[in-house]
C-alpha positions as CSV (number, residue, x, y, z in Angstrom):
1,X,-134.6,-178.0,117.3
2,X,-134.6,-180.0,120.2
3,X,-136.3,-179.4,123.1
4,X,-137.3,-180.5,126.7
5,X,-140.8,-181.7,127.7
6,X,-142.4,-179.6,130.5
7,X,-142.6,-181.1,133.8
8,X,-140.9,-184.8,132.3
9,X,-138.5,-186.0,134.9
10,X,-136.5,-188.1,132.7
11,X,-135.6,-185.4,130.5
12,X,-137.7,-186.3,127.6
13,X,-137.2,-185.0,124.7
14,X,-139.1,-183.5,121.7
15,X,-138.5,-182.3,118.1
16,X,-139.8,-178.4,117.7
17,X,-140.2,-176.2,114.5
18,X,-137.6,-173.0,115.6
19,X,-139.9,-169.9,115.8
20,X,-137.5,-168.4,112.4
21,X,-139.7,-168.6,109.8
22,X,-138.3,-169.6,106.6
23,X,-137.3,-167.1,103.9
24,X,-137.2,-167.1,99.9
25,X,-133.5,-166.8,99.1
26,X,-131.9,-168.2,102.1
27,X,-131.0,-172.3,103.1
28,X,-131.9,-173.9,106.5
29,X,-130.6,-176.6,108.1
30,X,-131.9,-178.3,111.6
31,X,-130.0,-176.9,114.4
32,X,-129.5,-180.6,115.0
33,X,-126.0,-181.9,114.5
34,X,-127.2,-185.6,113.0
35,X,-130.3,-184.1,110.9
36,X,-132.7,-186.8,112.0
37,X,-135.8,-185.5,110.1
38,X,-134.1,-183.4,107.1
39,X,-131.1,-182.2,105.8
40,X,-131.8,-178.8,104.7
41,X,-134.8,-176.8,103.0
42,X,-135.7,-173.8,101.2
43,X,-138.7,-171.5,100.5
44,X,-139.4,-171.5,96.8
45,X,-141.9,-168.8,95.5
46,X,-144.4,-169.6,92.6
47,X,-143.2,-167.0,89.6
48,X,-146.8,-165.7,88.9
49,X,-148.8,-165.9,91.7
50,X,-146.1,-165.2,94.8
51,X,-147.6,-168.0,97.0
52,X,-144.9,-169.4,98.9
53,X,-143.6,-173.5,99.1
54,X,-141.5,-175.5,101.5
55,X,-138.9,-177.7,99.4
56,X,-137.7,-179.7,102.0
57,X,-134.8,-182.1,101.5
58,X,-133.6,-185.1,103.2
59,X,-130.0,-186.5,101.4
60,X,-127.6,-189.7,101.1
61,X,-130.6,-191.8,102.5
62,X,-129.9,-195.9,102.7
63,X,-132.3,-197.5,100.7
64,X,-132.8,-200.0,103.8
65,X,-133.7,-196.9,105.9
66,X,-135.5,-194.9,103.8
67,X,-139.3,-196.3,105.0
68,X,-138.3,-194.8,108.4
69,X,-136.7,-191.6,106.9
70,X,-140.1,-191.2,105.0
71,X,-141.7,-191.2,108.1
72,X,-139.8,-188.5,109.8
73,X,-139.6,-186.4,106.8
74,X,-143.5,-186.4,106.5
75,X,-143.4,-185.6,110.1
76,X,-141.1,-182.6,109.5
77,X,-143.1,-181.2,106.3
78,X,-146.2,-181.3,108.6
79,X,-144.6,-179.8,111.6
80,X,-142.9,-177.1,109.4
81,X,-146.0,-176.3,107.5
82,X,-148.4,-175.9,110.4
83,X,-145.3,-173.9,112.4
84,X,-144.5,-171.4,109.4
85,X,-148.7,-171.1,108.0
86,X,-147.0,-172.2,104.3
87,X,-149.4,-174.7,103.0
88,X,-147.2,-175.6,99.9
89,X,-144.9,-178.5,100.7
90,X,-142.2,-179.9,98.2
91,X,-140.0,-183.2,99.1
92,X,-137.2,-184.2,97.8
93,X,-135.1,-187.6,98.7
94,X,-131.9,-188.8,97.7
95,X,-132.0,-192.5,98.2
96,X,-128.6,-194.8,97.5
97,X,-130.1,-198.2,96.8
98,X,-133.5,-196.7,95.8
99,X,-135.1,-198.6,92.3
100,X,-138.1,-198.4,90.6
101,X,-139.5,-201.0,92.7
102,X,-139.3,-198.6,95.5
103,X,-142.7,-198.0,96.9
104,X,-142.0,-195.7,100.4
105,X,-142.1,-193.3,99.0
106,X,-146.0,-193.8,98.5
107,X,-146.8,-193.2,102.1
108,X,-145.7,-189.5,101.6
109,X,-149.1,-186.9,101.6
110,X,-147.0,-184.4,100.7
111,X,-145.9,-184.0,96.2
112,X,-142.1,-185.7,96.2
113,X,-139.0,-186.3,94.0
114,X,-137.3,-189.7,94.4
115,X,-133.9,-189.2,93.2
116,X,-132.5,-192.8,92.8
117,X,-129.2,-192.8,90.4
118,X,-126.9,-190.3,89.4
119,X,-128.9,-189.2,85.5
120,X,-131.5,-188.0,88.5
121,X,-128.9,-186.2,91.1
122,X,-127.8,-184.3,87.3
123,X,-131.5,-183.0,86.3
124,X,-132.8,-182.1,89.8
125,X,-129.4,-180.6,91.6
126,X,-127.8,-177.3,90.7
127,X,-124.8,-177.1,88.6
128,X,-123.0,-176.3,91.5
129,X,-124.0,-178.7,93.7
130,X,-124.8,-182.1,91.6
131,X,-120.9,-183.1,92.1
132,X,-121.1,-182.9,96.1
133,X,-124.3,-185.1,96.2
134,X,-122.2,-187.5,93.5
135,X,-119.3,-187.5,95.5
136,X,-121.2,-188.1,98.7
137,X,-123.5,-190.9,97.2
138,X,-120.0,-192.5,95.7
139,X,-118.2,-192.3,98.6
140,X,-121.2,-193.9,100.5
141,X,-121.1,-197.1,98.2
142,X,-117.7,-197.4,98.6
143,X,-118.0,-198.1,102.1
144,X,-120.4,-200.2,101.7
């Protein structure tokens, strides 16, 4: 969420972790209108040993912007990590334009899936949700 700086006259602004801490079984989204840093996460839990990981996921991102949505999803996996005490971070980014010369993706500290083409939004996407993320990447080249 976002919230106002202390004692800043000129309403400054900054990006918080909400005090919610994130559940197994549910989705999140930022209470954000444009999702700056992320789309939407999960918590994923390990099926043997029960510790808990962030899978945090940023969609639909231009390939020209996706060093700068890199950045702010690194930011958001640290934030949300150090906010919540889970210390298992998962990111996933669906980037239009993306190729395998695509190196921002290197900056990220955190273990990442790049999904660049649609073979990619079919093996890491649900059944029931691989035909929005097509539709939405389509519809995005269209109006290109």
């Amino acid at each position: 969420k976002v919230q106002k700086i202390e004692g800043s006259d000129n309403c400054k602004k900054q990006v918080v972790a909400t005090k919610t801490r994130p559940k197994a079984g549910r989705y999140y989204h930022p209470a954000i209108g444009n999702h700056p840093w992320i789309d939407r996460l999960f918590v994923a839990v390990h099926p043997t040993n029960d510790q808990a990981c962030l899978v945090i996921i940023q969609d639909k991102v231009n390939g020209t912007d996706f060093p700068e949505a890199c950045r702010m999803l690194q930011k958001a996996a640290d934030l949300l990590s150090e906010a919540h005490d889970i210390q298992r971070v998962l990111l996933i980014v669906n980037v239009i334009g993306a190729t395998e010369a695509t190196t921002a993706q290197d900056k990220l500290k955190w273990p990442h899936i790049l999904v660049r083409g649609e073979a990619e939004v079919q093996y890491y996407y649900s059944v029931n949700f691989a035909d929005i993320v097509l539709y939405a990447r389509r519809r995005h080249l269209l109006s290109d």
